[in-house]
Biopython code that builds the backbone (N, CA, C, O; Angstrom):
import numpy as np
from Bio.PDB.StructureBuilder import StructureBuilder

atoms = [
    (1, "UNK", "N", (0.846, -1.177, 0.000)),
    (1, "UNK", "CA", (0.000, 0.000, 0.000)),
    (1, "UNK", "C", (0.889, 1.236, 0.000)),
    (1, "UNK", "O", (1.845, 1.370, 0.764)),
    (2, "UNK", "N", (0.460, 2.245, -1.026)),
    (2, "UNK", "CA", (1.428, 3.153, -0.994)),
    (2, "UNK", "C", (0.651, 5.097, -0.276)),
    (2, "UNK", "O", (-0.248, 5.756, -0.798)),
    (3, "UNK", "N", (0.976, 5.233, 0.230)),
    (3, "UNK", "CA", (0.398, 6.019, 0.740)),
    (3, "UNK", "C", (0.838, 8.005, 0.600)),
    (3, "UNK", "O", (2.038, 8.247, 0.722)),
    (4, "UNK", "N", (0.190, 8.853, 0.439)),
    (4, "UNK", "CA", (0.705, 10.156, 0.087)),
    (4, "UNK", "C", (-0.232, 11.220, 0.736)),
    (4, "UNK", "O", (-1.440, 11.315, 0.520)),
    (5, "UNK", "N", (0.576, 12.076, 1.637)),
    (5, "UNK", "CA", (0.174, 13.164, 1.826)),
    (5, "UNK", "C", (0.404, 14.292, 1.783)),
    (5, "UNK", "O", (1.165, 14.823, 2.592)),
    (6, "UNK", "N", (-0.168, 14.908, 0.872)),
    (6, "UNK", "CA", (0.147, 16.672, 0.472)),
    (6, "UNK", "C", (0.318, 17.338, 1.601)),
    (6, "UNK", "O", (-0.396, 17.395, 2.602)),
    (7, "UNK", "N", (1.929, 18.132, 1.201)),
    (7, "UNK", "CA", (1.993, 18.694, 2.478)),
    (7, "UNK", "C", (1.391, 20.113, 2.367)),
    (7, "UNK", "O", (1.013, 20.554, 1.282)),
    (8, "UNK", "N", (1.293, 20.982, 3.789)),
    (8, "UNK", "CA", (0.634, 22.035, 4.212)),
    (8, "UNK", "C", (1.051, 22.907, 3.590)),
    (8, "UNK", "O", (0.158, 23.753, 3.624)),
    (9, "UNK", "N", (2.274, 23.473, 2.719)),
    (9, "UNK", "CA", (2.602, 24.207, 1.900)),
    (9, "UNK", "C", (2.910, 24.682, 1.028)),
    (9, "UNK", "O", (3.746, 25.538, 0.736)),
    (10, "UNK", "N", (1.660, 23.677, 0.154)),
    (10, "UNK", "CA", (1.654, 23.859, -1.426)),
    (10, "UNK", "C", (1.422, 24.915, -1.493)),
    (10, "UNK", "O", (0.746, 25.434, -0.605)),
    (11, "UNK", "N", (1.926, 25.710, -2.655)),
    (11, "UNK", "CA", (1.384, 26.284, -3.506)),
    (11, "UNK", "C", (0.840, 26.132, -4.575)),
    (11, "UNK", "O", (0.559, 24.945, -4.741)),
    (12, "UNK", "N", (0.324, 27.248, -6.023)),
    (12, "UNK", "CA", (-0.516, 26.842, -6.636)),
    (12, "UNK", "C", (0.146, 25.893, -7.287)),
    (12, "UNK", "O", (-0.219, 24.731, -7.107)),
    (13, "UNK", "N", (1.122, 26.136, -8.074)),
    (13, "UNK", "CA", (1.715, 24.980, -8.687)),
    (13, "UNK", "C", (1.831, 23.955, -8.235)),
    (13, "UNK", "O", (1.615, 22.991, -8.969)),
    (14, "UNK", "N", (2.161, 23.768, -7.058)),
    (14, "UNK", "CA", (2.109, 22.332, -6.231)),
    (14, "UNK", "C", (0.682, 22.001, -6.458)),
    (14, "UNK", "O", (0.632, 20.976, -7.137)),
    (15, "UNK", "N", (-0.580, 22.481, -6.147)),
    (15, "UNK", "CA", (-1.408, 21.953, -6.576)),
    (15, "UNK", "C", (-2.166, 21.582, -7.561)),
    (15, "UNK", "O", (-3.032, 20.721, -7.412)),
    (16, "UNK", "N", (-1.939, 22.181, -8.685)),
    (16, "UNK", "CA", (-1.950, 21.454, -9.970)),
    (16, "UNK", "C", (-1.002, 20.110, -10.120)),
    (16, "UNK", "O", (-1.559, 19.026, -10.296)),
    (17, "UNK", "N", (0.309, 20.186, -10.056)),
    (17, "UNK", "CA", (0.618, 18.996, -10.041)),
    (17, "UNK", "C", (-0.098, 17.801, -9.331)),
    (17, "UNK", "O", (-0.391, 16.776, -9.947)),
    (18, "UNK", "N", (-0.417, 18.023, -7.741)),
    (18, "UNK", "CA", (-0.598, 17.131, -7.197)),
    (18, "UNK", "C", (-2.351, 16.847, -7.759)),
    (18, "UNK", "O", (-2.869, 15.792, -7.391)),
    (19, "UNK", "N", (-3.203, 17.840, -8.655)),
    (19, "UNK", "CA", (-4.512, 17.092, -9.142)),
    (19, "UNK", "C", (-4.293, 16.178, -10.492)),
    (19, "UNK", "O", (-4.871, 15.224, -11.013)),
    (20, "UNK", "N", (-3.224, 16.935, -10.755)),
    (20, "UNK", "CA", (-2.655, 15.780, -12.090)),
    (20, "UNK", "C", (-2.152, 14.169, -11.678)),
    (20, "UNK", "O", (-2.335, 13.142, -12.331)),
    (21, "UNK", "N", (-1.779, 14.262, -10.969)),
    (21, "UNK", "CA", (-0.987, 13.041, -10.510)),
    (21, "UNK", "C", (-2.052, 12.578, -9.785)),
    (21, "UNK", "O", (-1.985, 11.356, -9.922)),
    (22, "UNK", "N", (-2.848, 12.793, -9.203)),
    (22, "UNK", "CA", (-4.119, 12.051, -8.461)),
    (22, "UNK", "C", (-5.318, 11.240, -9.308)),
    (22, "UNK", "O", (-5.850, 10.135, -9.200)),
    (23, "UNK", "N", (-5.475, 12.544, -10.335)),
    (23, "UNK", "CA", (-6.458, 11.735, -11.304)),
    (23, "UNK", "C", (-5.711, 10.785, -12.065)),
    (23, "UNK", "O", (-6.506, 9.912, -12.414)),
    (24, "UNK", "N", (-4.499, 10.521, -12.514)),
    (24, "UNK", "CA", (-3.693, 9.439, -12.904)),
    (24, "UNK", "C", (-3.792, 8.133, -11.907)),
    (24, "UNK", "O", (-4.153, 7.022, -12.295)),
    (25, "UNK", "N", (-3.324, 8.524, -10.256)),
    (25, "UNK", "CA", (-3.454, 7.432, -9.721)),
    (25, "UNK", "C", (-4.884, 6.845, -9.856)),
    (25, "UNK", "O", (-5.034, 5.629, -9.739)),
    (26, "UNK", "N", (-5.660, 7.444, -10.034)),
    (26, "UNK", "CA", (-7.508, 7.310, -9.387)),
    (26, "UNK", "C", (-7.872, 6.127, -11.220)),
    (26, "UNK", "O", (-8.681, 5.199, -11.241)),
    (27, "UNK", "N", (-7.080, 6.541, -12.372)),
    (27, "UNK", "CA", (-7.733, 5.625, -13.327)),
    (27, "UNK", "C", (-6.805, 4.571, -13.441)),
    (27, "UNK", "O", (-7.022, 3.867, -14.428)),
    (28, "UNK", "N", (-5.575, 4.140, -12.560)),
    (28, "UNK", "CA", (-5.163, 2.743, -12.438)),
    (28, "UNK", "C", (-5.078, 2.234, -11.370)),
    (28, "UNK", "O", (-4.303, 1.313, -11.113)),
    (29, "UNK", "N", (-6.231, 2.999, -10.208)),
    (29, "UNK", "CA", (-6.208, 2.345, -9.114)),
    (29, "UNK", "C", (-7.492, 2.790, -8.530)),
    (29, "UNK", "O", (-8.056, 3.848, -8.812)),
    (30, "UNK", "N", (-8.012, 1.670, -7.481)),
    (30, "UNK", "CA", (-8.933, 1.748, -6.843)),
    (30, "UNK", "C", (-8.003, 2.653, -5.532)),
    (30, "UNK", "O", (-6.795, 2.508, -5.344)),
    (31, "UNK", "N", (-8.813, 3.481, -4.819)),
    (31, "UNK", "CA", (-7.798, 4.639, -3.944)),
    (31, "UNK", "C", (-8.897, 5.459, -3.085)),
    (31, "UNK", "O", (-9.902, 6.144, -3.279)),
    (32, "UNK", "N", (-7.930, 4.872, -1.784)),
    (32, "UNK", "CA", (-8.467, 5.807, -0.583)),
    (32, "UNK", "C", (-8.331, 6.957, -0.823)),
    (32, "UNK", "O", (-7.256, 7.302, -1.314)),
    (33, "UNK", "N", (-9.513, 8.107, -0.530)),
    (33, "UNK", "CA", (-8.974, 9.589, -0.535)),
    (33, "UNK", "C", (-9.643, 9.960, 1.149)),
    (33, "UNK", "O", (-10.688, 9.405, 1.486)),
    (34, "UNK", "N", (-9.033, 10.789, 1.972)),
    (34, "UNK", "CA", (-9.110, 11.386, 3.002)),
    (34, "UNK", "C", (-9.062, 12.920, 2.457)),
    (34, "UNK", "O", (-8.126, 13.539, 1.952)),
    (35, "UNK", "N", (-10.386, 13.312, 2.734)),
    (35, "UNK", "CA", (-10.467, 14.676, 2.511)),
    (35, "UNK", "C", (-11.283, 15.692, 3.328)),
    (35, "UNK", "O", (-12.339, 15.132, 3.623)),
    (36, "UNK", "N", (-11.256, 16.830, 3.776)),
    (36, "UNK", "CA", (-12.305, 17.771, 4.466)),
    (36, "UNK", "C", (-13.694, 18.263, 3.769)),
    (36, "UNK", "O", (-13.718, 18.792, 2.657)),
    (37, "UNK", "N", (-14.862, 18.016, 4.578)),
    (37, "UNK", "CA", (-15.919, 18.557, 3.436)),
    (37, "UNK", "C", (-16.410, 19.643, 3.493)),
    (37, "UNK", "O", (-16.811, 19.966, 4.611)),
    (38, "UNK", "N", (-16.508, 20.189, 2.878)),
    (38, "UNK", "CA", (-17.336, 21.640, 3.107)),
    (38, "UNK", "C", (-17.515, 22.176, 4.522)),
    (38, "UNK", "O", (-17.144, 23.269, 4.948)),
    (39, "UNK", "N", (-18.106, 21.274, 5.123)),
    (39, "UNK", "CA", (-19.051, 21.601, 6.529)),
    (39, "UNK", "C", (-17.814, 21.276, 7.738)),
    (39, "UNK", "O", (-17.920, 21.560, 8.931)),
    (40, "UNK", "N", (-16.924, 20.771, 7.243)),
    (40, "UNK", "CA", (-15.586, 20.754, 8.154)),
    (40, "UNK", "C", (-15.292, 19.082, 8.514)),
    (40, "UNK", "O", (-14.307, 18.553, 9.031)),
    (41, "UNK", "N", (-16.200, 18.669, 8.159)),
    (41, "UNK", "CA", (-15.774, 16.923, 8.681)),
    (41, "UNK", "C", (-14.990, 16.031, 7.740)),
    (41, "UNK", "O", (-15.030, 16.084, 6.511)),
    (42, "UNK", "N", (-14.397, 15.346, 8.355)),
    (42, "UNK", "CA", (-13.440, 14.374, 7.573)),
    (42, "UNK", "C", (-13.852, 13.266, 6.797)),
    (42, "UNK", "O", (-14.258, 12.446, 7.621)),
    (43, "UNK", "N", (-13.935, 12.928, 5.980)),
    (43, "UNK", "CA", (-14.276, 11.497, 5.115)),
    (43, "UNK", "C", (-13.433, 11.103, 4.161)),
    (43, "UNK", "O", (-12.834, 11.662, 3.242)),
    (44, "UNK", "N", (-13.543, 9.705, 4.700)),
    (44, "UNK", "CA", (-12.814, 9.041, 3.764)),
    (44, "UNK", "C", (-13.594, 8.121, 2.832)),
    (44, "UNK", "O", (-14.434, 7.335, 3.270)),
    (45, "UNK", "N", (-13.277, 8.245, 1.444)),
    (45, "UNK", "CA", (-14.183, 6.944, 0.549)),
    (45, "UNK", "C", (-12.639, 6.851, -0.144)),
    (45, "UNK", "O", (-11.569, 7.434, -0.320)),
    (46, "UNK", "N", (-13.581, 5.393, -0.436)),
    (46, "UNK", "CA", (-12.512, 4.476, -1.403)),
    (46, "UNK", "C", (-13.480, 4.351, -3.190)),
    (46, "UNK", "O", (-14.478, 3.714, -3.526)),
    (47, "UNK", "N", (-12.557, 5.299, -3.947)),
    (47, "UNK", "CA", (-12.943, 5.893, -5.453)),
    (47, "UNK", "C", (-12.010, 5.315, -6.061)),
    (47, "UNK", "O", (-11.051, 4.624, -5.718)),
    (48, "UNK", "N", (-12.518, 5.781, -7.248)),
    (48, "UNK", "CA", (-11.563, 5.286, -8.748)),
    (48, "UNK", "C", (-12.007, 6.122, -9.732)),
    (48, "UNK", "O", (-12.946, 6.907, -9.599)),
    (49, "UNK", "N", (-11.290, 5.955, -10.809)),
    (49, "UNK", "CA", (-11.723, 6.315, -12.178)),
    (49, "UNK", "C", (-11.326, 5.472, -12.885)),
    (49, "UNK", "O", (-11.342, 5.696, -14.096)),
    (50, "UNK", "N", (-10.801, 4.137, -12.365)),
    (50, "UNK", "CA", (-10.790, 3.144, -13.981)),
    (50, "UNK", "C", (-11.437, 2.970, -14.702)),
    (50, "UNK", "O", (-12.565, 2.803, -14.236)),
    (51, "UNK", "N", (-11.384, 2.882, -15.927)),
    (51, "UNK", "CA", (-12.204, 2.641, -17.058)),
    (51, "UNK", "C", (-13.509, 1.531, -16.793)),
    (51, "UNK", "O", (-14.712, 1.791, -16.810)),
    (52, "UNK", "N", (-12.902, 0.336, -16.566)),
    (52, "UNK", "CA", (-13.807, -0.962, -16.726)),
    (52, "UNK", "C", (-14.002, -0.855, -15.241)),
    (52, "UNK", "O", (-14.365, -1.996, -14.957)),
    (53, "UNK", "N", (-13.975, -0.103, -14.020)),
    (53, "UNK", "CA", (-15.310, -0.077, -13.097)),
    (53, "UNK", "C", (-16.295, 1.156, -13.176)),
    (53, "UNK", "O", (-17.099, 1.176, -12.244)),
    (54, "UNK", "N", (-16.392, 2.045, -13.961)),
    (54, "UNK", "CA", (-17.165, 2.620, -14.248)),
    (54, "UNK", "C", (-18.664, 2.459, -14.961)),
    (54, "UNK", "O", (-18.860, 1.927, -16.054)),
    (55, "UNK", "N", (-19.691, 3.051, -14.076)),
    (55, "UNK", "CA", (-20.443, 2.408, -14.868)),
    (55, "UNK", "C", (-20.738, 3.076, -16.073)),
    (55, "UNK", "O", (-20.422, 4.244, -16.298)),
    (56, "UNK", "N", (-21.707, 1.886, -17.311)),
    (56, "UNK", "CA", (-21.777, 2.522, -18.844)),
    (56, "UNK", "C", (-22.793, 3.619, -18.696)),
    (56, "UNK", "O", (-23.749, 3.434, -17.943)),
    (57, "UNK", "N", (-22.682, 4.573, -19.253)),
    (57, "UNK", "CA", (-23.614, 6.186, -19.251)),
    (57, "UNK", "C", (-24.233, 5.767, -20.513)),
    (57, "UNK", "O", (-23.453, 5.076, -21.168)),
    (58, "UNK", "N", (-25.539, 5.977, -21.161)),
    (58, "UNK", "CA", (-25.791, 6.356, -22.394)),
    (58, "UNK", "C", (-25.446, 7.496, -22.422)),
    (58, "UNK", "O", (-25.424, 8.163, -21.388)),
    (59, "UNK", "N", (-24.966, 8.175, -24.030)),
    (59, "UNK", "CA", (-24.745, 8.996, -24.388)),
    (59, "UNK", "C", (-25.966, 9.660, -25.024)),
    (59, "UNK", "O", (-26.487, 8.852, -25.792)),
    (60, "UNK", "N", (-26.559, 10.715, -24.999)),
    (60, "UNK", "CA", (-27.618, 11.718, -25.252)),
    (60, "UNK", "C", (-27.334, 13.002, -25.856)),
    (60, "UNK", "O", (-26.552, 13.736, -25.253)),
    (61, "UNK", "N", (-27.864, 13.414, -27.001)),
    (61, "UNK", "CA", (-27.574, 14.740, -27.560)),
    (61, "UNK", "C", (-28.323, 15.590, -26.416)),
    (61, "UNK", "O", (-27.684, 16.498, -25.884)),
    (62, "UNK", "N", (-29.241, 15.416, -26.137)),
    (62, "UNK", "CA", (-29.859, 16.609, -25.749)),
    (62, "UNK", "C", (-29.579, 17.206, -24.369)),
    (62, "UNK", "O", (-29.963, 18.311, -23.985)),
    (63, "UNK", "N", (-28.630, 16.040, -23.463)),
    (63, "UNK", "CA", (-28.077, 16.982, -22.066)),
    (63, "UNK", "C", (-26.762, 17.581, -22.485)),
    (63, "UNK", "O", (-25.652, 17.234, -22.889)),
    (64, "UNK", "N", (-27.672, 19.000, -22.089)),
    (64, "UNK", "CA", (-25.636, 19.895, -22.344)),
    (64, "UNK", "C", (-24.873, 19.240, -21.286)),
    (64, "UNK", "O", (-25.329, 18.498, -20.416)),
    (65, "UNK", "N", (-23.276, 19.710, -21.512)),
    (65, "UNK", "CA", (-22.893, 18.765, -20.531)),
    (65, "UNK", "C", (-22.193, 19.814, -19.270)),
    (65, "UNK", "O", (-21.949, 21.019, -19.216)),
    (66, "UNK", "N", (-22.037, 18.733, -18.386)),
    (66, "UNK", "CA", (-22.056, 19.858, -16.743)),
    (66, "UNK", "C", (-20.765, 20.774, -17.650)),
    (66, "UNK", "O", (-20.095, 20.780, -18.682)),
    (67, "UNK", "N", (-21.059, 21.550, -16.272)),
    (67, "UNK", "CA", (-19.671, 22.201, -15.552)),
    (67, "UNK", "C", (-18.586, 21.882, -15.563)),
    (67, "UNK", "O", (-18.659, 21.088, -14.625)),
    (68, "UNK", "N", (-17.321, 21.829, -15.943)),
    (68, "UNK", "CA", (-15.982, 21.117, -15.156)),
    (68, "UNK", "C", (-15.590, 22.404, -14.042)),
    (68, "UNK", "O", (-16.015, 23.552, -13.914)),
    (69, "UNK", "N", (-14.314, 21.392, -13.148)),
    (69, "UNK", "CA", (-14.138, 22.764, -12.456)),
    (69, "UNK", "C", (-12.464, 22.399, -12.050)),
    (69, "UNK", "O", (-12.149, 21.281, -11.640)),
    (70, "UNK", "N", (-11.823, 23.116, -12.166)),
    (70, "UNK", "CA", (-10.237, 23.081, -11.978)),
    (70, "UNK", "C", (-10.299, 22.443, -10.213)),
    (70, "UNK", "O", (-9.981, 21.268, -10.030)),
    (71, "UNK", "N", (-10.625, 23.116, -9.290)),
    (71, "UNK", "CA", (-10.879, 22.742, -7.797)),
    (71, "UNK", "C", (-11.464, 21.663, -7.482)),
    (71, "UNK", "O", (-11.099, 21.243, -6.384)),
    (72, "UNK", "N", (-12.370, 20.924, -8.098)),
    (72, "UNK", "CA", (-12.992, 19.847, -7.733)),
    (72, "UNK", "C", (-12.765, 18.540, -8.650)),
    (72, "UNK", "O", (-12.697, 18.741, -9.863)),
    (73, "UNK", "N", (-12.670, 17.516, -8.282)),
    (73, "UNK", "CA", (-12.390, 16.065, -8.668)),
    (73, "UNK", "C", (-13.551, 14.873, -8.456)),
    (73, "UNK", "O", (-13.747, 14.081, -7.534)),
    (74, "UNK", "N", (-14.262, 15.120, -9.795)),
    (74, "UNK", "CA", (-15.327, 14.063, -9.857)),
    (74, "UNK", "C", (-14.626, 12.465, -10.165)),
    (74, "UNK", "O", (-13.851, 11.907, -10.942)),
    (75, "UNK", "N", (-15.479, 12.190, -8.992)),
    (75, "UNK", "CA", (-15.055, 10.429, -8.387)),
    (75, "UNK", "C", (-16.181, 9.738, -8.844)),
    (75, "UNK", "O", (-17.275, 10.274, -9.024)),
    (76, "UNK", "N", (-15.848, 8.166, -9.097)),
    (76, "UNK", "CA", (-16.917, 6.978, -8.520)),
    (76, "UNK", "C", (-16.658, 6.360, -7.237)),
    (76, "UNK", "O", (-15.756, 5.531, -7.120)),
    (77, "UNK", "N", (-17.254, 6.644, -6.451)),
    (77, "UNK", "CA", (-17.593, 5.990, -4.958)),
    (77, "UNK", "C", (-17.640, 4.449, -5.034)),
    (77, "UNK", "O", (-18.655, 3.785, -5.243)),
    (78, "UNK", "N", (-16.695, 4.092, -4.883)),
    (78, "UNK", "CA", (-16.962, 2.379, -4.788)),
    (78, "UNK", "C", (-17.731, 1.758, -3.765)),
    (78, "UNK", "O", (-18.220, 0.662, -4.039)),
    (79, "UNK", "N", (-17.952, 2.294, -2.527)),
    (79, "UNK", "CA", (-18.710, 1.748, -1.549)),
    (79, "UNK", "C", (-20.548, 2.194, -1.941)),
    (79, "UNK", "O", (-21.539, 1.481, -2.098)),
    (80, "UNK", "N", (-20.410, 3.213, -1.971)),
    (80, "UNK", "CA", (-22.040, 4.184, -2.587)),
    (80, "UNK", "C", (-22.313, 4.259, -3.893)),
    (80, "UNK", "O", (-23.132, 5.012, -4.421)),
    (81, "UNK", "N", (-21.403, 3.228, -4.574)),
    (81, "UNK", "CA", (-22.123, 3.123, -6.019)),
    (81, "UNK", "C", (-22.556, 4.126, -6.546)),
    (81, "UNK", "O", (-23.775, 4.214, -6.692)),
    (82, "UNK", "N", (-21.515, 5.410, -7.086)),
    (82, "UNK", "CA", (-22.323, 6.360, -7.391)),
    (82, "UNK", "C", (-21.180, 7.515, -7.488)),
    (82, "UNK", "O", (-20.090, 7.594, -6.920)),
    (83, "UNK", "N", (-21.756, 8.288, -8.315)),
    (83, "UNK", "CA", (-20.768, 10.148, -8.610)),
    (83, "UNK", "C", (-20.629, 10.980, -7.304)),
    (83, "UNK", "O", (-21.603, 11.388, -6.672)),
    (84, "UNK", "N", (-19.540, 11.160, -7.010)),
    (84, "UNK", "CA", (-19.005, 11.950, -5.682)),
    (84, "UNK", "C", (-17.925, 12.844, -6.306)),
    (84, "UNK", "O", (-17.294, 12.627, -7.341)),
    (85, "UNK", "N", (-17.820, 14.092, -5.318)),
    (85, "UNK", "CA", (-16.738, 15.389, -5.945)),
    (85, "UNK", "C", (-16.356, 15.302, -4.509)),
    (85, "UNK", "O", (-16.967, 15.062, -3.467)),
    (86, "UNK", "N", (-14.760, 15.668, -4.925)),
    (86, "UNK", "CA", (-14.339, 16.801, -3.255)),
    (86, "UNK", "C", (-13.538, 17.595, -3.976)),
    (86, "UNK", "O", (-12.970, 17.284, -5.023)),
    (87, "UNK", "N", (-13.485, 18.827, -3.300)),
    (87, "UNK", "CA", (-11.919, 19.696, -3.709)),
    (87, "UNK", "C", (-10.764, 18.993, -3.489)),
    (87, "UNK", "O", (-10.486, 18.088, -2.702)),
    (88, "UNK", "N", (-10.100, 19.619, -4.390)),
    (88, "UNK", "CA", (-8.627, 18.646, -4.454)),
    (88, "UNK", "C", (-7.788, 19.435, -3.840)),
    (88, "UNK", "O", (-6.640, 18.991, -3.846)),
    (89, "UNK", "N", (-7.961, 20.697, -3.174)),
    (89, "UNK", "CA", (-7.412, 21.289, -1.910)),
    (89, "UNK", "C", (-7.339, 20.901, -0.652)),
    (89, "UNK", "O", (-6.404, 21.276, 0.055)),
    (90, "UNK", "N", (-8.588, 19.867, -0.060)),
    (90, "UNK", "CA", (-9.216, 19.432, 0.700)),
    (90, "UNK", "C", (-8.705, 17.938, 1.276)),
    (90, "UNK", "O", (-9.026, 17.177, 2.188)),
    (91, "UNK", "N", (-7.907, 17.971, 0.401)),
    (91, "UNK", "CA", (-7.453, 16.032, 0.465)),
    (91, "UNK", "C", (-5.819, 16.370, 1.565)),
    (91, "UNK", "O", (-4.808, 17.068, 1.480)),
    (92, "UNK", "N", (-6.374, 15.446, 2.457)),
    (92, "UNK", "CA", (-5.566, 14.741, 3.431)),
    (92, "UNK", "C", (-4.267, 13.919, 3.586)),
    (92, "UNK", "O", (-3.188, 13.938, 4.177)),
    (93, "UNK", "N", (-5.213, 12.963, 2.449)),
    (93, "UNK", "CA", (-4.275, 11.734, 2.594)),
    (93, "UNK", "C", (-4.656, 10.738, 1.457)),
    (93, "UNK", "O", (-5.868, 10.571, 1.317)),
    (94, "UNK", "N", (-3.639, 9.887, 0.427)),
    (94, "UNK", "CA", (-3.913, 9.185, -0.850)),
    (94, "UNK", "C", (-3.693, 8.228, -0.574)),
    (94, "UNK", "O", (-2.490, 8.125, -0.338)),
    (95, "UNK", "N", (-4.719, 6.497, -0.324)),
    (95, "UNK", "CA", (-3.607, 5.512, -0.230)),
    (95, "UNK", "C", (-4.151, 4.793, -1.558)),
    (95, "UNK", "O", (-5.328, 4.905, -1.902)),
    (96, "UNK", "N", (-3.201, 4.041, -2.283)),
    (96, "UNK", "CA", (-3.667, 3.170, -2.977)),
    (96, "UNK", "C", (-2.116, 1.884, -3.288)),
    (96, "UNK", "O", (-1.056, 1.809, -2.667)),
    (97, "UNK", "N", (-2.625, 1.052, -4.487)),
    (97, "UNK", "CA", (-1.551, -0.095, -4.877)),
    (97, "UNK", "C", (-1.347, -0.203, -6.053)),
    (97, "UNK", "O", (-2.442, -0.517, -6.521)),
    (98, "UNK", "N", (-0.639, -0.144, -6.837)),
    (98, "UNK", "CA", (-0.262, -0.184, -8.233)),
    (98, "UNK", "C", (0.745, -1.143, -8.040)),
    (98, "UNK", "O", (1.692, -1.055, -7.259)),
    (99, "UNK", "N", (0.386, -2.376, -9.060)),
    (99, "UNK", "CA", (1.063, -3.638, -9.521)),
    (99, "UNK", "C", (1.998, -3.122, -10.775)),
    (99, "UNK", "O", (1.462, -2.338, -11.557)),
    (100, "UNK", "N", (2.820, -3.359, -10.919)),
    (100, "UNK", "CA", (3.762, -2.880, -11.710)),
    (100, "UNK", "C", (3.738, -3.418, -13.210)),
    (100, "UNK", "O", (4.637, -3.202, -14.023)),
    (101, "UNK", "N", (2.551, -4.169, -13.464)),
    (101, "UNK", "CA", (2.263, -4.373, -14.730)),
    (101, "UNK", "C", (1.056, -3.280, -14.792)),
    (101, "UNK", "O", (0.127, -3.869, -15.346)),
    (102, "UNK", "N", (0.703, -2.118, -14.511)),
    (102, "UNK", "CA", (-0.312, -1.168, -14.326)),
    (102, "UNK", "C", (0.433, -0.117, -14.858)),
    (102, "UNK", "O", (-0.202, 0.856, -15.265)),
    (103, "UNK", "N", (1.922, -0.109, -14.957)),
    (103, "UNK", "CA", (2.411, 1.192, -14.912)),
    (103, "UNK", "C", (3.023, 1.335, -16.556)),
    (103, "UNK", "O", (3.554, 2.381, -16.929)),
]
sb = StructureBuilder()
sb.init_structure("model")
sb.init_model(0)
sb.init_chain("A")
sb.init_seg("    ")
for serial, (resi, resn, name, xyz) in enumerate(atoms, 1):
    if name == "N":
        sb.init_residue(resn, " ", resi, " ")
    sb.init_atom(name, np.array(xyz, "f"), 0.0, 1.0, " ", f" {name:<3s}", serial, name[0])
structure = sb.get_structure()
């Protein structure tokens, strides 16, 4: 288990890097995120963005499509089956495992 925590004195550049490198870990790994929520409490879920656990979306002309947002990091919730965001300012702590045929 490899584990990462952003330290307290990123700056901006530090934090772009570190959302780049997160959404990388998040689509070849299933991955703890520890993050603060809005309202001040701590949670942790275990997310991903791999391809083949995602579930299939139909595709539709007629929904425009959301928002993106530089600050926030849309997840799949592996425990809640389902679309979850946190700020990527907000994150604590990264654990996950990458098998070295992943890389």
């Amino acid at each position: 288990m490899n584990v990462y925590e952003p330290a307290l004195d990123y700056n901006d550049n530090d934090w772009d890097v570190f959302s780049k490198w997160i959404k990388g870990i998040l689509i070849i790994s299933d991955t703890t995120v520890t993050f603060t929520k809005k309202d001040g409490a701590e949670r942790v879920m275990r997310c991903t963005l791999r391809p083949d656990a995602l579930p299939v979306q139909e595709v539709t002309e007629s929904k425009e499509p959301r928002k993106t947002s530089d600050s926030t990091l849309s997840v799949y919730d592996l425990e809640a089956n389902g679309w979850r965001s946190f700020t990527i300012r907000a994150v604590k702590r990264v654990e996950f495992a990458i098998d070295n045929d992943e890389i």
